[in-house]
N, CA, C and O atoms as CSV, one atom per row, in Angstrom:
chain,resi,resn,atom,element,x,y,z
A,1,UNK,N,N,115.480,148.636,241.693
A,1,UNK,CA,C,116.789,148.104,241.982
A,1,UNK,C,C,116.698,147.303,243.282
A,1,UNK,O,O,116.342,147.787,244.357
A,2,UNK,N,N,117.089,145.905,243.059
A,2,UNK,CA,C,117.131,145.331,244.546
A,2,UNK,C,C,117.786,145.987,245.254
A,2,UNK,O,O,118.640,146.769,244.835
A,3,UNK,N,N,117.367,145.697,247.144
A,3,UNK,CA,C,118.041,146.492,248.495
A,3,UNK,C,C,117.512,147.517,248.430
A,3,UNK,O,O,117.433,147.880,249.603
A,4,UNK,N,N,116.986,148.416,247.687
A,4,UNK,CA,C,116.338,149.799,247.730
A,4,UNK,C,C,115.601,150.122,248.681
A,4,UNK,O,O,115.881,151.007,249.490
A,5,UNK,N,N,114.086,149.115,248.694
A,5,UNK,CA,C,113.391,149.218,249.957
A,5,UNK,C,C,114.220,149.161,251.454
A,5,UNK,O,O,114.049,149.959,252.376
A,6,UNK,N,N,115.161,148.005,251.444
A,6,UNK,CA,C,115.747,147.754,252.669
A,6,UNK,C,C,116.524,148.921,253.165
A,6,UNK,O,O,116.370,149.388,254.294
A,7,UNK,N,N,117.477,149.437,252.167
A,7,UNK,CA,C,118.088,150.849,252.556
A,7,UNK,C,C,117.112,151.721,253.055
A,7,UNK,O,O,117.255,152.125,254.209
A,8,UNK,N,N,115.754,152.233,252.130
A,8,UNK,CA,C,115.163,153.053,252.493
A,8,UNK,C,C,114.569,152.991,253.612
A,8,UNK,O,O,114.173,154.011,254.177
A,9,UNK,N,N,114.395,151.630,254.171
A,9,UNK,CA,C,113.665,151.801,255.362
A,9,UNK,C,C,114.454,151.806,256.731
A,9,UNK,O,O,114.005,152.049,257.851
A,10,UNK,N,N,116.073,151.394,256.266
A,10,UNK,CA,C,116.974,151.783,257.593
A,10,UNK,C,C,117.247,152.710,257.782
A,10,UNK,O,O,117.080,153.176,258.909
A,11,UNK,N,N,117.851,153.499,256.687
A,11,UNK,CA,C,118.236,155.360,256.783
A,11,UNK,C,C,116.893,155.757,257.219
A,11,UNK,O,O,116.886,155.827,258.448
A,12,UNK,N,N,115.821,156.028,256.738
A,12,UNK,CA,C,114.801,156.127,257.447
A,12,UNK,C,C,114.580,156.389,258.867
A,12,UNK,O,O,114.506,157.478,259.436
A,13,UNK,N,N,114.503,155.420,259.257
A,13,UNK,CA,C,115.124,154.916,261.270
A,13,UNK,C,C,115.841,155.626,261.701
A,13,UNK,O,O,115.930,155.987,262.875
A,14,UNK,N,N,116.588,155.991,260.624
A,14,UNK,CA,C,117.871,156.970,261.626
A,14,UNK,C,C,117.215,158.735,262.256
A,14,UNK,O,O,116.800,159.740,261.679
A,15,UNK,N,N,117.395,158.405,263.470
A,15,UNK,CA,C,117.357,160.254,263.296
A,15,UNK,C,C,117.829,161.255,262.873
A,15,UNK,O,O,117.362,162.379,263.057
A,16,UNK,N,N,119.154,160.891,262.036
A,16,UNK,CA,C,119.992,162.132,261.831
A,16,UNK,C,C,120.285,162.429,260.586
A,16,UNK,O,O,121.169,163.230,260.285
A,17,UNK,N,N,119.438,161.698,259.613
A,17,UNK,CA,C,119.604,161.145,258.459
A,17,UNK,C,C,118.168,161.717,257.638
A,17,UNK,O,O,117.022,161.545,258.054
A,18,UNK,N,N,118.564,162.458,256.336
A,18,UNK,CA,C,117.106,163.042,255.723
A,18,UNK,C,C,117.391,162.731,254.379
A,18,UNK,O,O,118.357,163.160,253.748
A,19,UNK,N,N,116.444,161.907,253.928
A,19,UNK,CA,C,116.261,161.403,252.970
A,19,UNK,C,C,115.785,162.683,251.400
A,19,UNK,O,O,114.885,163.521,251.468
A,20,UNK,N,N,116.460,162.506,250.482
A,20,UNK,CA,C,115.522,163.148,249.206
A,20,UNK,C,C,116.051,162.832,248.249
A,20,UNK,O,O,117.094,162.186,248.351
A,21,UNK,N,N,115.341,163.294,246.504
A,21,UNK,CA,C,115.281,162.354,245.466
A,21,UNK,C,C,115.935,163.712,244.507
A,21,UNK,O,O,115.619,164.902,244.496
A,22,UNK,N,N,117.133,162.820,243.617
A,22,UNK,CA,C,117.016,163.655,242.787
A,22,UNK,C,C,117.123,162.770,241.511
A,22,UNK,O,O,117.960,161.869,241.475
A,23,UNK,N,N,116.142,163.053,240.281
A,23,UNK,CA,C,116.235,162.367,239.086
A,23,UNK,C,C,116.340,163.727,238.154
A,23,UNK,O,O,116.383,164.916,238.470
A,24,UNK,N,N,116.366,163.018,236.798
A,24,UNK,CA,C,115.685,164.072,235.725
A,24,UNK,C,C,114.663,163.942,235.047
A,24,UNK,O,O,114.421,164.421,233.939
A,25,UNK,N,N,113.932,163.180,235.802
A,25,UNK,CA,C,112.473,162.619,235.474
A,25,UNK,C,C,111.795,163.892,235.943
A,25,UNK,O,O,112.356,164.331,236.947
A,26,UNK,N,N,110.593,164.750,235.469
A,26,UNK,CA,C,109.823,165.459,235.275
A,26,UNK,C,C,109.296,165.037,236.396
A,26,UNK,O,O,109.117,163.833,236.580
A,27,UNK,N,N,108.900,166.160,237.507
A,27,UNK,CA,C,108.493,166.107,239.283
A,27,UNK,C,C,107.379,165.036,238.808
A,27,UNK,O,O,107.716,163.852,238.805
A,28,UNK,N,N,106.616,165.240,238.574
A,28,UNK,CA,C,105.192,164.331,238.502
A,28,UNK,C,C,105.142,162.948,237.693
A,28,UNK,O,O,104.252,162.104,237.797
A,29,UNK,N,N,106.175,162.888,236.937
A,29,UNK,CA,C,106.724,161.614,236.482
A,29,UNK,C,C,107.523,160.736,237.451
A,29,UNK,O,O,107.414,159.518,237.593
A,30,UNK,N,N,108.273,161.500,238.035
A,30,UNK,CA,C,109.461,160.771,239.174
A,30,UNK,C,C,108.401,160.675,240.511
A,30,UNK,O,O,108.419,159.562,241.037
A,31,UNK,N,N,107.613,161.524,241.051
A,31,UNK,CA,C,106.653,160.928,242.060
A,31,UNK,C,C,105.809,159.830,241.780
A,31,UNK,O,O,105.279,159.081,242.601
A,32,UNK,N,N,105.716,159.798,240.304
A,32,UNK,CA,C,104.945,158.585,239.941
A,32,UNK,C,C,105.690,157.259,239.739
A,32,UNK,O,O,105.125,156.170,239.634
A,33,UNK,N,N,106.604,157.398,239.708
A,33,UNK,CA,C,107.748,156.456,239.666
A,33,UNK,C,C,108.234,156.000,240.915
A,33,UNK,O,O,108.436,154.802,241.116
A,34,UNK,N,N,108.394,156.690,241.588
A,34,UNK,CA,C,108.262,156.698,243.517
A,34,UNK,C,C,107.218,155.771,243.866
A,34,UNK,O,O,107.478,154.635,244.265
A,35,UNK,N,N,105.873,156.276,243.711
A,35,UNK,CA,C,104.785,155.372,244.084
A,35,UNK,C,C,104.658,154.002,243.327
A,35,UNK,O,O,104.306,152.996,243.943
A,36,UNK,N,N,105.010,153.965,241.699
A,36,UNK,CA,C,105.098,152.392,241.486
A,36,UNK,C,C,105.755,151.696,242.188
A,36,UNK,O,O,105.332,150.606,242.573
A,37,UNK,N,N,107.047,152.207,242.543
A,37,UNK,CA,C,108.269,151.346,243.467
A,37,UNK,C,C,107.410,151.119,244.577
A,37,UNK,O,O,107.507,150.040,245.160
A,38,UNK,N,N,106.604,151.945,244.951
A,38,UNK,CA,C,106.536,151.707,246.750
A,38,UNK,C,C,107.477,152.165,247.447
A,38,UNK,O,O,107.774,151.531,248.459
A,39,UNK,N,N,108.173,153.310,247.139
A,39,UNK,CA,C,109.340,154.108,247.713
A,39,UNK,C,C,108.496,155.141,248.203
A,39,UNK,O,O,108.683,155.514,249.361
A,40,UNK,N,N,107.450,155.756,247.412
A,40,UNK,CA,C,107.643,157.152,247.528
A,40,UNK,C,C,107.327,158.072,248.773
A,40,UNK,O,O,107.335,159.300,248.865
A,41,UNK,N,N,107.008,156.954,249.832
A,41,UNK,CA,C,106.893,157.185,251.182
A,41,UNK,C,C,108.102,158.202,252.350
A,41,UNK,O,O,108.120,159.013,253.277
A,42,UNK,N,N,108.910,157.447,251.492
A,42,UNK,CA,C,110.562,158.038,251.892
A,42,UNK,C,C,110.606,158.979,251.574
A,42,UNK,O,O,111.513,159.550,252.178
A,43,UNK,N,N,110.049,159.707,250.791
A,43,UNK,CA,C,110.931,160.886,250.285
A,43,UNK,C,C,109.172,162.086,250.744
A,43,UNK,O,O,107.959,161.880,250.704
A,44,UNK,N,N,110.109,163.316,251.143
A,44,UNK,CA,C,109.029,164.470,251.563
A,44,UNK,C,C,109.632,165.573,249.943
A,44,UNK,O,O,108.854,166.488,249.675
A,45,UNK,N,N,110.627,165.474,249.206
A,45,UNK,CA,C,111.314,166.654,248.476
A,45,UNK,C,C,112.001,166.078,247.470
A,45,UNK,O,O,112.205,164.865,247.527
A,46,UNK,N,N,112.365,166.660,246.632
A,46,UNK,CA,C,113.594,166.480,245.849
A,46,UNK,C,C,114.111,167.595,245.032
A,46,UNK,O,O,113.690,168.740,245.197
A,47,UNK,N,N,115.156,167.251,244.013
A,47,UNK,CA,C,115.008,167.815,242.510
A,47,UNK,C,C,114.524,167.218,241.532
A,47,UNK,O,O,114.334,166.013,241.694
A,48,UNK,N,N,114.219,167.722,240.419
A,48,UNK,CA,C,113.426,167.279,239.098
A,48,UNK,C,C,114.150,167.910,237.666
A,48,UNK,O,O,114.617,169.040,237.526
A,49,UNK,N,N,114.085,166.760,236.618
A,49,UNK,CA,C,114.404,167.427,235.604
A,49,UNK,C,C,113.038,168.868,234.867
A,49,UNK,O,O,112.963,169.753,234.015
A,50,UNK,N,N,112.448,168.385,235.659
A,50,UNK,CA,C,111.932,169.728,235.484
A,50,UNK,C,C,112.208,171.009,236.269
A,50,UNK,O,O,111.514,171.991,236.006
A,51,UNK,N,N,113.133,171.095,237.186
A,51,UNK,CA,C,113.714,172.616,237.486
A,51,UNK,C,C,114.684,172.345,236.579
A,51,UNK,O,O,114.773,173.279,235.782
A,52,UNK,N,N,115.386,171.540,236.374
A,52,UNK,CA,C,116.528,172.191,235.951
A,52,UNK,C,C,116.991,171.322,234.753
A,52,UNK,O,O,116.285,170.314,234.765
A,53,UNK,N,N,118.068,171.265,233.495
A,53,UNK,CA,C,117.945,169.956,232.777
A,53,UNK,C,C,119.248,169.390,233.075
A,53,UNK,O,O,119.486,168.235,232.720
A,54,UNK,N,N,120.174,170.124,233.730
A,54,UNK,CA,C,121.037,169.951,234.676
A,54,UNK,C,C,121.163,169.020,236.122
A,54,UNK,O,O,120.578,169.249,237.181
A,55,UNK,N,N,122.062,167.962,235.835
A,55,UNK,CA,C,122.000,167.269,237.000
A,55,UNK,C,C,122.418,168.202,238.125
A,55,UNK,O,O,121.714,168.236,239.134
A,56,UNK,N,N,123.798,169.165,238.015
A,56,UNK,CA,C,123.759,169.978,238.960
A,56,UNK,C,C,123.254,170.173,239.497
A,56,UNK,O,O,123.206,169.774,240.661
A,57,UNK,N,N,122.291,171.217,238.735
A,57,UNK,CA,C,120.958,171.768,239.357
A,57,UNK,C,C,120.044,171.062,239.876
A,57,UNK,O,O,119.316,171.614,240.702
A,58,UNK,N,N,119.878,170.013,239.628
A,58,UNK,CA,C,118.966,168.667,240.362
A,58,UNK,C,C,118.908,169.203,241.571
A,58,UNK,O,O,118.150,169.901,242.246
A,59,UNK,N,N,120.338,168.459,241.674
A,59,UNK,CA,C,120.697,168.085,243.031
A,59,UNK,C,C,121.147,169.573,244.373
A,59,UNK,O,O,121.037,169.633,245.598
A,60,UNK,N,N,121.476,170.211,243.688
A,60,UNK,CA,C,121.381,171.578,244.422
A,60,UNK,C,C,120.017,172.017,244.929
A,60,UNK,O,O,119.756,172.448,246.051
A,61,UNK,N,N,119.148,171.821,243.843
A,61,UNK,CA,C,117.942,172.412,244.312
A,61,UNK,C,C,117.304,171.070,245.256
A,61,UNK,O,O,116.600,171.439,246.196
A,62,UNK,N,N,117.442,169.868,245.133
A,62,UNK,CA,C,116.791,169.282,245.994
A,62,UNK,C,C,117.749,169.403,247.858
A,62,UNK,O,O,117.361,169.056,248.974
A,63,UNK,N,N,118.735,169.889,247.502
A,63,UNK,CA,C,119.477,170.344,248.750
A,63,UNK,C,C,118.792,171.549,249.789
A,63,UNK,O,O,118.427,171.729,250.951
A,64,UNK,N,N,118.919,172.268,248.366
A,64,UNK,CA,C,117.633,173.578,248.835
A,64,UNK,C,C,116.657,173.338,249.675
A,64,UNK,O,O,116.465,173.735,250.824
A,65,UNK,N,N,115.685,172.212,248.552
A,65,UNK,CA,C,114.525,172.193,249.107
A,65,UNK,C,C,114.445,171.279,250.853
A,65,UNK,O,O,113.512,171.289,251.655
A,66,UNK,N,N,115.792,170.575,250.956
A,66,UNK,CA,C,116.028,169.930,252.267
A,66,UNK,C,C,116.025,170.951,253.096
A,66,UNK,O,O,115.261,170.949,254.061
A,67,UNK,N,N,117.015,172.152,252.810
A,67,UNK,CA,C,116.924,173.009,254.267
A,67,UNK,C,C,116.194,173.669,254.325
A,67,UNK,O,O,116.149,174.030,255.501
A,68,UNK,N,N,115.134,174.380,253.506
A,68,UNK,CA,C,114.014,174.410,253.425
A,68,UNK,C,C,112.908,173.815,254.603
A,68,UNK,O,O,112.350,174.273,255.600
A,69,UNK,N,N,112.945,172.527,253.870
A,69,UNK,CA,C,112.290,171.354,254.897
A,69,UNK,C,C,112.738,171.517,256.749
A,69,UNK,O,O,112.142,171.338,257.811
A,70,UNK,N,N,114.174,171.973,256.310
A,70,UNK,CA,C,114.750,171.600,258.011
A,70,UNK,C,C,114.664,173.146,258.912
A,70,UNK,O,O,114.715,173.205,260.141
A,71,UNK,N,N,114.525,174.333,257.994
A,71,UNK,CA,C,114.491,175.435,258.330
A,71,UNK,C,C,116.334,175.843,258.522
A,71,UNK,O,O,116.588,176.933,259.034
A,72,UNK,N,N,117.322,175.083,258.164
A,72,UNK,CA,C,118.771,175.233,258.511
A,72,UNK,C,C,119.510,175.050,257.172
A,72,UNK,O,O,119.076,174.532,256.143
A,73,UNK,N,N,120.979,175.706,257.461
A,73,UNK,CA,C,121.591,174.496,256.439
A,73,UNK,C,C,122.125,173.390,256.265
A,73,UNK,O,O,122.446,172.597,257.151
A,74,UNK,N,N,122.253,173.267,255.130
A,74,UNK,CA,C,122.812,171.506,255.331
A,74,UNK,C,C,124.553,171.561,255.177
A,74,UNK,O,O,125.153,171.873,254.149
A,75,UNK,N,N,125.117,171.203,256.378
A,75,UNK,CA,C,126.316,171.196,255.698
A,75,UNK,C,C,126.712,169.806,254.290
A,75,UNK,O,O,126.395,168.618,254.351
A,76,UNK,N,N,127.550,170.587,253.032
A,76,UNK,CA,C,127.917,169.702,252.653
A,76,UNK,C,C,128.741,168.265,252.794
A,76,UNK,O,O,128.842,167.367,251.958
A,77,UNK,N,N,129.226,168.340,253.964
A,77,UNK,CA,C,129.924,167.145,254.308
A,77,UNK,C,C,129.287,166.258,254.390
A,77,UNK,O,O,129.837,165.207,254.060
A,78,UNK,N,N,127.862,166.173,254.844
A,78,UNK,CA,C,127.022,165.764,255.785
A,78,UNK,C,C,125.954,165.186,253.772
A,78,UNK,O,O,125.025,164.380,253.810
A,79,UNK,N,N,126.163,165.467,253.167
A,79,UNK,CA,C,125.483,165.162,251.742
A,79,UNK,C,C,126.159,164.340,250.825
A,79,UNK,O,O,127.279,164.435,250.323
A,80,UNK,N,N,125.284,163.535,250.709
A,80,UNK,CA,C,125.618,161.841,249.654
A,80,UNK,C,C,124.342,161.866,248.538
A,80,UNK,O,O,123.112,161.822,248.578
A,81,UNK,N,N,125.369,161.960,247.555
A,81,UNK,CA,C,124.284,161.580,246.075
A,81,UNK,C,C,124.573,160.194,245.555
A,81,UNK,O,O,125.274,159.876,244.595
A,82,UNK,N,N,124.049,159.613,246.193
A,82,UNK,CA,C,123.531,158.031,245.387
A,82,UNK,C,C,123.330,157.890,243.578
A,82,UNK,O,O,122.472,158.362,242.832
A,83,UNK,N,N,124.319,157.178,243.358
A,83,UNK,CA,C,123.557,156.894,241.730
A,83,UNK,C,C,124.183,155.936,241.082
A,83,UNK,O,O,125.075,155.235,241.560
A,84,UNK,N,N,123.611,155.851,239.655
A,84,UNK,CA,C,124.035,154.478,238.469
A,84,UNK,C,C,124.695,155.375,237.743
A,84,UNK,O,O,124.801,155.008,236.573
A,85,UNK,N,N,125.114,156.265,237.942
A,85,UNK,CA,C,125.386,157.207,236.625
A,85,UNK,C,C,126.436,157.809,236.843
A,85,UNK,O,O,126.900,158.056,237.956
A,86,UNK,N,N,127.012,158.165,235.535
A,86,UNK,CA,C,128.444,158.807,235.733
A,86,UNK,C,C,128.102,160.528,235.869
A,86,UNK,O,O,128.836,161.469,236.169
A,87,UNK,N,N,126.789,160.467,235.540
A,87,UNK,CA,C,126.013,162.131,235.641
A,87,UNK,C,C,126.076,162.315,237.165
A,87,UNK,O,O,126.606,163.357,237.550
A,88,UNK,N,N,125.576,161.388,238.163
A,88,UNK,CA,C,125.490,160.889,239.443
A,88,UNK,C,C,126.690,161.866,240.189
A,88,UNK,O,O,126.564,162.894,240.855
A,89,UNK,N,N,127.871,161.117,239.796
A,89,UNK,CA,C,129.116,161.126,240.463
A,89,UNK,C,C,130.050,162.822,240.007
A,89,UNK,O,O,130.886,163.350,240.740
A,90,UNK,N,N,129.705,163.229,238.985
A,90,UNK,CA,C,129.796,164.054,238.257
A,90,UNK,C,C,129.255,165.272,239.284
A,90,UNK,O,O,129.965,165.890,240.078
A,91,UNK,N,N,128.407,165.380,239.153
A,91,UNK,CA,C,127.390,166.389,240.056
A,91,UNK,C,C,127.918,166.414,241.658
A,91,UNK,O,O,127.968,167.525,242.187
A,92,UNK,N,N,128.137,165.763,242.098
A,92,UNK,CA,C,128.529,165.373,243.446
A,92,UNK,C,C,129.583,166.110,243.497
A,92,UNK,O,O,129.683,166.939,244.402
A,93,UNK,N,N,130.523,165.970,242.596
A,93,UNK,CA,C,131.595,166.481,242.298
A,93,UNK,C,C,131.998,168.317,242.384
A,93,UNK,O,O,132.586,169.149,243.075
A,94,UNK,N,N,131.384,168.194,241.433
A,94,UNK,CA,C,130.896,169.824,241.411
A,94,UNK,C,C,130.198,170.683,242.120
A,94,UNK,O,O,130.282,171.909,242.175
A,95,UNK,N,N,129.289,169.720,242.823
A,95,UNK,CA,C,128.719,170.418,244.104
A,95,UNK,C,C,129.532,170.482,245.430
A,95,UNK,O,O,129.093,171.110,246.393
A,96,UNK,N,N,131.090,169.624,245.479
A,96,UNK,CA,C,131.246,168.770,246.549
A,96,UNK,C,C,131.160,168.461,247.946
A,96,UNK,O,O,131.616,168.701,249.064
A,97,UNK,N,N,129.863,167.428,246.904
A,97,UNK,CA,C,129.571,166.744,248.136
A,97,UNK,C,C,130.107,164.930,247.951
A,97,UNK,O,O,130.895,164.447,247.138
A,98,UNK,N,N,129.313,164.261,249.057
A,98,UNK,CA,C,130.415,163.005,248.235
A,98,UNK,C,C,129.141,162.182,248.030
A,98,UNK,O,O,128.013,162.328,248.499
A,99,UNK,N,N,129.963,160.724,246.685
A,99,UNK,CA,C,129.001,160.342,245.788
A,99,UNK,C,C,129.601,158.818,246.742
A,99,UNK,O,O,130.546,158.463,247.446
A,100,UNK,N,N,127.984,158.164,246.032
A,100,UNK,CA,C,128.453,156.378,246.256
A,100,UNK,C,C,127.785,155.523,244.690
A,100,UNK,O,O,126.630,155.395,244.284
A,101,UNK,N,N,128.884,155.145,244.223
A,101,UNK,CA,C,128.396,154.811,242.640
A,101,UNK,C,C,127.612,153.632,242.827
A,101,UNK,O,O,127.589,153.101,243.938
A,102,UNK,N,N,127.057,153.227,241.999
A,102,UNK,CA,C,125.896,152.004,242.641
A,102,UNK,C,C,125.969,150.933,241.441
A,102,UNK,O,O,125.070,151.398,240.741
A,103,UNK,N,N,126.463,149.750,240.698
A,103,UNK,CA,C,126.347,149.322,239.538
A,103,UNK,C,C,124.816,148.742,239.410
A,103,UNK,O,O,124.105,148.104,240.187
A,104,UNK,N,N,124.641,149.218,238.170
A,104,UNK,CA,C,123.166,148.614,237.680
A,104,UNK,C,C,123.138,148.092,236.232
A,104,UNK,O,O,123.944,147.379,235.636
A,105,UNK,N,N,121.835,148.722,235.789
A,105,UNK,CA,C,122.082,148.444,234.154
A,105,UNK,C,C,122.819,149.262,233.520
A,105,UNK,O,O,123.598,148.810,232.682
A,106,UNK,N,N,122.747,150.726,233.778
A,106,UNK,CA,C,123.484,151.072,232.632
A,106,UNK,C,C,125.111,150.978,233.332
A,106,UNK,O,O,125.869,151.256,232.402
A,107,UNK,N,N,125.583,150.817,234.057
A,107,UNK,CA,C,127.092,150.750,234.281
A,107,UNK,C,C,127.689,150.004,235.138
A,107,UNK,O,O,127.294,150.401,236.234
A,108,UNK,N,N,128.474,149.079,235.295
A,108,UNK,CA,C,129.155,148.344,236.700
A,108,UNK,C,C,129.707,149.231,237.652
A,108,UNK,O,O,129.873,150.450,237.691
A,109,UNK,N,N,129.954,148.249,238.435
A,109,UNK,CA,C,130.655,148.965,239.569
A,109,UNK,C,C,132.456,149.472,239.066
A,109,UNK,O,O,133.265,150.243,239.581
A,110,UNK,N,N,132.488,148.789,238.114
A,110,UNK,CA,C,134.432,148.840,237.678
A,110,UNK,C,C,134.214,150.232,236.314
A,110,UNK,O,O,135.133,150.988,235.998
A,111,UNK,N,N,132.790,150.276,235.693
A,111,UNK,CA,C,132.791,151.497,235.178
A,111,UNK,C,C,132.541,152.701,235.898
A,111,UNK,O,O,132.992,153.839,235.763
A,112,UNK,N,N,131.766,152.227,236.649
A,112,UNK,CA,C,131.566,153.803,237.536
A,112,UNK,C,C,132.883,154.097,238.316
A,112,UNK,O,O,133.263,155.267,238.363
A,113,UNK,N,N,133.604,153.126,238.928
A,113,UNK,CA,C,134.954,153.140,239.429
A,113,UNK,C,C,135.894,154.221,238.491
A,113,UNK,O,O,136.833,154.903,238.900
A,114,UNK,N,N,135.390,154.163,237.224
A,114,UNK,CA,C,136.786,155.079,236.470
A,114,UNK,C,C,136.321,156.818,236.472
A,114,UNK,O,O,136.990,157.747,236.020
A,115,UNK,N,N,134.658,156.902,237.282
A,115,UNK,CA,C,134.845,158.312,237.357
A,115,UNK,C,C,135.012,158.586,238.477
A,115,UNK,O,O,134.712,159.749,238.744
A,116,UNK,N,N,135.530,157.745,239.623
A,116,UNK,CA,C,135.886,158.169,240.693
A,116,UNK,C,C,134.891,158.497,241.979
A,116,UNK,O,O,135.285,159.336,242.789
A,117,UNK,N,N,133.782,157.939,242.154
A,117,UNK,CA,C,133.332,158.214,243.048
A,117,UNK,C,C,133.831,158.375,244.230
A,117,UNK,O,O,134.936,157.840,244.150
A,118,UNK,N,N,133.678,158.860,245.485
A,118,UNK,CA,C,134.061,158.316,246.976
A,118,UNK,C,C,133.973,157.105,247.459
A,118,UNK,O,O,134.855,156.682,248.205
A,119,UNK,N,N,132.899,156.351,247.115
A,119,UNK,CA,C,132.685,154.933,247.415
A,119,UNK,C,C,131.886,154.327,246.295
A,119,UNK,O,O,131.082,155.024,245.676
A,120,UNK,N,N,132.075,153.054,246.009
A,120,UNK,CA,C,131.294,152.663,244.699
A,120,UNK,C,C,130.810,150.940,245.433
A,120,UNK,O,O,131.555,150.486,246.302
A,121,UNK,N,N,130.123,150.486,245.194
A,121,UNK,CA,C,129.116,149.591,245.691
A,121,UNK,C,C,128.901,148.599,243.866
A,121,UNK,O,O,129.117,148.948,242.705
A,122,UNK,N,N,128.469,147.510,244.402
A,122,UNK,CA,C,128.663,146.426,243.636
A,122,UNK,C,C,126.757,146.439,242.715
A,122,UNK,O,O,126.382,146.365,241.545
A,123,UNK,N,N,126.050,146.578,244.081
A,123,UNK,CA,C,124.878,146.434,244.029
A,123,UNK,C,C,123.840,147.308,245.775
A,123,UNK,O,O,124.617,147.693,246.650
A,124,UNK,N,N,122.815,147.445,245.974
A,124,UNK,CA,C,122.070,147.714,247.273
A,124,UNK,C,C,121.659,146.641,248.299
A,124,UNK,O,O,120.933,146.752,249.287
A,125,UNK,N,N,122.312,145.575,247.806
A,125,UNK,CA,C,121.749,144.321,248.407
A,125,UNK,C,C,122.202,144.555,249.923
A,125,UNK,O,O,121.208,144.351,250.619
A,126,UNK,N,N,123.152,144.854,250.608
A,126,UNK,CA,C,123.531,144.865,251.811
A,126,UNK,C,C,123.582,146.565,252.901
A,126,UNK,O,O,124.452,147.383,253.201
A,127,UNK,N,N,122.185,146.393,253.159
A,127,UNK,CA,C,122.052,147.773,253.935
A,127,UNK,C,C,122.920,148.148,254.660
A,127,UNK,O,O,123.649,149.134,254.542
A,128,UNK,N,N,122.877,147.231,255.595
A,128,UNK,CA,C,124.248,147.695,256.995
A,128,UNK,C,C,125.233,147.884,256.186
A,128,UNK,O,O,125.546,149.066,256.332
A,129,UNK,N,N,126.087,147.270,255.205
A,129,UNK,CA,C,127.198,147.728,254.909
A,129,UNK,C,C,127.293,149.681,254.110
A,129,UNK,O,O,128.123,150.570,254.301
A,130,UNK,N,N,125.915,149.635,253.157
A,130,UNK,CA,C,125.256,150.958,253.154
A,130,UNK,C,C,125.592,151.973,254.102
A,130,UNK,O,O,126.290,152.980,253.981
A,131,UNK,N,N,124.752,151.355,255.386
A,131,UNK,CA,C,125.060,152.499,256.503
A,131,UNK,C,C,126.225,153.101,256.969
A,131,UNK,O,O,126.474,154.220,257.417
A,132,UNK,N,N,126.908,152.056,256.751
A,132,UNK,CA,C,128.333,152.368,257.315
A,132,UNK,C,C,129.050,153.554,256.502
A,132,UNK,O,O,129.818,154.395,256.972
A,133,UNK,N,N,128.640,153.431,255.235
A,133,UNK,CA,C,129.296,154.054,254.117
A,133,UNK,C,C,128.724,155.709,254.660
A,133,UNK,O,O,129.386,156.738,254.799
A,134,UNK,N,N,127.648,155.528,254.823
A,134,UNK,CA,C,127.211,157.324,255.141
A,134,UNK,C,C,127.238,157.850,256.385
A,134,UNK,O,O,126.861,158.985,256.675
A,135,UNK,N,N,127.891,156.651,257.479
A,135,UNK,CA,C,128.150,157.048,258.872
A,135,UNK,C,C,129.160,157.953,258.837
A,135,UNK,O,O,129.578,158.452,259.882
């Protein structure tokens, strides 16, 4: 997805800011998918459709595995699930934490708009405006 790299490498920069992945791509499929992008630098953790087949569970467990990583917890306020998907925004939901809908191929920004994200985005093309969104 264009802007991807650019996001990833500003949140990045940030100190206060911890990056992780959640797909339902099978861990060793989605790290491999990481490294084609040239992403997979960014990311130390995630969730996988292999814990769980549940986006829920994705994303919970890659939460896990963050405080884990940090030795603390994470408050939820402080947690943004990025996605193209109405599964995306869904999960966020139920976990709540807050979502930023992203239009791609499978959905626009005016479809993802009807499940309500917190913030919904056109495309990744504009980082700074990104940042602002998770400041």
């Amino acid at each position: 997805m264009p802007g991807v790299p650019d996001i990833l490498n500003l949140l990045s920069a940030q100190n206060d800011i911890l990056l992780s992945i959640a797909t339902g791509n099978f861990e060793e499929a989605g790290w491999m998918k990481l490294e084609y992008g040239g992403i997979d630098q960014y990311f130390k953790f995630g969730g996988f459709g292999s814990d769980s087949p549940s986006r829920v569970n994705i994303v919970q467990t890659a939460i896990q595995r963050g405080e884990k990583f940090l030795l603390e917890k994470i408050p939820f306020h402080q947690v943004f699930v990025i996605g193209d998907t109405e599964h995306d925004i869904n999960a966020a939901k139920v976990l709540g934490v807050k979502s930023i809908g992203v239009g791609a191929y499978h959905l626009s920004k005016d479809d993802l708009s009807k499940h309500e994200p917190d913030f919904v985005m056109d495309d990744l093309q504009n980082a700074e405006a990104f940042l602002e969104l998770v400041r």
